[in-house]
Backbone bond lengths (Angstrom), bond angles and torsions (degrees), N, CA, C in turn:
res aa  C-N    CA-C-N  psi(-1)  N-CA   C-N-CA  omega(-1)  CA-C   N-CA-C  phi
1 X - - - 1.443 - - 1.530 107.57 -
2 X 1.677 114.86 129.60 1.213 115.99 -167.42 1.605 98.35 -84.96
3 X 1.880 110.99 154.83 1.309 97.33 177.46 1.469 144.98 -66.66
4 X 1.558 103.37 -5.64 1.194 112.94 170.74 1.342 110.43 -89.42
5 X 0.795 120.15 4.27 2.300 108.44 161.83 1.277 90.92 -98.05
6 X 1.679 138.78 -54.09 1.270 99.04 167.09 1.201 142.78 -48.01
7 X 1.197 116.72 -40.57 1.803 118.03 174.99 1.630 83.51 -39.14
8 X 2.014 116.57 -86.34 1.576 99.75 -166.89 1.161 137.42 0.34
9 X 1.637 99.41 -77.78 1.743 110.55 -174.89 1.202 109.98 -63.53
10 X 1.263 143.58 -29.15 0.785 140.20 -170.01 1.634 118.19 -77.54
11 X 1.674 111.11 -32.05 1.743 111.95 157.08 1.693 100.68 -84.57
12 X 0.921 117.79 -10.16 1.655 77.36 177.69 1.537 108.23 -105.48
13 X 1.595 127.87 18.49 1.480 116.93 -176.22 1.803 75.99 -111.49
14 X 1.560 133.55 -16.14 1.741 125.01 168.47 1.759 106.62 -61.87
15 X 1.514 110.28 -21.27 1.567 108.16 -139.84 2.056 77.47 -100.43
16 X 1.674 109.89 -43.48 1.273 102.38 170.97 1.484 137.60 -58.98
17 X 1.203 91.25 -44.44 1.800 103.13 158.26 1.772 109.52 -41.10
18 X 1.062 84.69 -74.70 1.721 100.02 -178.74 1.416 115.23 -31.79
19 X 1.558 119.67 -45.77 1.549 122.35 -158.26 1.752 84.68 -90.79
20 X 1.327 130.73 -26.78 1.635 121.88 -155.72 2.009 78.47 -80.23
21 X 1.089 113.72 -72.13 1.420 109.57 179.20 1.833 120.20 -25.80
22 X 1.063 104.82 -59.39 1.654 118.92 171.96 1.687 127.64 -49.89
23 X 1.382 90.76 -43.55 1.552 118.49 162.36 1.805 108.54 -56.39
24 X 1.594 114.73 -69.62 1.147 115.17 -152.28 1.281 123.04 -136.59
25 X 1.793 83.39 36.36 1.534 99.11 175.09 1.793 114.56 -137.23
26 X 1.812 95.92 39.59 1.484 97.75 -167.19 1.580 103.28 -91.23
27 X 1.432 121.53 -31.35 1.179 113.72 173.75 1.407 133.70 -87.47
28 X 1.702 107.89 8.88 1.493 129.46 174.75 1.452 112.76 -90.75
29 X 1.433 128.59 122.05 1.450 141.09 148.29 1.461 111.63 -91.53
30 X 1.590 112.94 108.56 1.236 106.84 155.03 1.525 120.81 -87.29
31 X 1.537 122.24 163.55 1.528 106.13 164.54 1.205 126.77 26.83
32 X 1.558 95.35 -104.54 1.332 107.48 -170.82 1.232 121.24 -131.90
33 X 1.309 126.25 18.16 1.419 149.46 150.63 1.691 135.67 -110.73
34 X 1.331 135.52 146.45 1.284 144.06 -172.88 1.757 88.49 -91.44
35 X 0.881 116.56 105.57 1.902 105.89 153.69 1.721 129.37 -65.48
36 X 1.458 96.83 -6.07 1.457 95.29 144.14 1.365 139.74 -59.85
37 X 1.831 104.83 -53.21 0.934 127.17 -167.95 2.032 104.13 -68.33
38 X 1.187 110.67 -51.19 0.983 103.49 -173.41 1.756 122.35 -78.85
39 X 1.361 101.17 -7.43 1.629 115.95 146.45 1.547 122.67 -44.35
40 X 1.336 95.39 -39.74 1.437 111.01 -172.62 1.216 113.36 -46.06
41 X 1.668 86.92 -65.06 2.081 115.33 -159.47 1.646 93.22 -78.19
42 X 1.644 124.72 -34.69 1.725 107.18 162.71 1.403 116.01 -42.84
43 X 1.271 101.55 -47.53 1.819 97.97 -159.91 1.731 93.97 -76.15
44 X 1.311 144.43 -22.75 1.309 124.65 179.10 1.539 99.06 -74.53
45 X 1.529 123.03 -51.51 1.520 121.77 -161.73 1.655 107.75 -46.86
46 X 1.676 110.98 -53.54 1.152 116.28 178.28 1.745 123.32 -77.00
47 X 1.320 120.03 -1.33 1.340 112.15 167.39 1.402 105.48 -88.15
48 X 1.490 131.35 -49.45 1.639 138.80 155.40 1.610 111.03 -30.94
49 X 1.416 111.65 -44.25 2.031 96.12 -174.65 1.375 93.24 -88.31
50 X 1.727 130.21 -20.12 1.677 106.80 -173.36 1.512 108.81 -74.02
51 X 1.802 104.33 -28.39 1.468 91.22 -172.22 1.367 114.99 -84.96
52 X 1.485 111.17 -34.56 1.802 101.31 150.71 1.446 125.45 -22.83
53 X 1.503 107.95 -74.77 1.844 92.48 169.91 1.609 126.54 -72.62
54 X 1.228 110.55 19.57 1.361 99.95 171.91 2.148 88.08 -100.73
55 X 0.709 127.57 -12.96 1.440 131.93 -178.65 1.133 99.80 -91.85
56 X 1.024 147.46 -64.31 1.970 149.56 176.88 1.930 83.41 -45.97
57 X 1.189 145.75 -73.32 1.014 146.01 160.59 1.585 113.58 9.36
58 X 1.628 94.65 -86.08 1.909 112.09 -163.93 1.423 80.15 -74.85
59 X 1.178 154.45 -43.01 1.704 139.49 -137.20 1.780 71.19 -86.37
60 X 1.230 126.61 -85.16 2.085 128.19 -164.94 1.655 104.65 -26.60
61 X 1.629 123.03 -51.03 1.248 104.86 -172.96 1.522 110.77 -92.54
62 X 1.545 121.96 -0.14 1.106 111.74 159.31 1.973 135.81 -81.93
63 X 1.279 80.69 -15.48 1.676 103.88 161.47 1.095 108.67 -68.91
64 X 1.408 131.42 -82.00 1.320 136.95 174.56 1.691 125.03 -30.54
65 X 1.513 104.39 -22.26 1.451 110.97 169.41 1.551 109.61 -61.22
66 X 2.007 81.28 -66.89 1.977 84.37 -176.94 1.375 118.90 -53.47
67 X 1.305 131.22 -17.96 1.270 139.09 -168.55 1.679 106.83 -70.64
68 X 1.489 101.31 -48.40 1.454 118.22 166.63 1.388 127.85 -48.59
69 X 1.697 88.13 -51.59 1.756 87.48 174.87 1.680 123.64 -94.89
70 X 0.935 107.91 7.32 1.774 118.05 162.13 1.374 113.68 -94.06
71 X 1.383 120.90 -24.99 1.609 126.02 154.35 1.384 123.96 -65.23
72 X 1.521 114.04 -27.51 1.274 106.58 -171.16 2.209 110.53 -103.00
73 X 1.700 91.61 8.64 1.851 102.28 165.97 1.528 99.04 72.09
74 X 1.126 127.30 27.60 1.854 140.00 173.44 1.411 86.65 -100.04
């Protein structure tokens, strides 16, 4: 597994966490945090690193294109 599908899975099981918290943590106060709230900032961290590796993604096979076509003297 290349590291950019991990990056993926890896924001979208932050972004799932995030929404189960957001979901079913609106009427919970802990301490000193809302588990809503910090549902929130999961679901941005992990939508930002999935779409990061979906970009490390298109940028690797778009390299590998040009790589192709400067190998092949076009």
């Amino acid at each position: 597994m290349t590291s950019a599908t991990k990056t993926i899975l890896t924001g979208l099981a932050t972004f799932a966490v995030g929404t189960a918290l957001w979901l079913f943590g609106l009427d919970t106060q802990i301490f000193i945090f809302t588990p809503s709230k910090v549902g929130v900032v999961l679901m941005v961290v992990g939508g930002a690193e999935a779409l990061y590796g979906v970009y490390r993604t298109w940028r690797h096979s778009s390299k590998a294109a040009t790589a192709s076509r400067s190998s092949d003297g076009t």
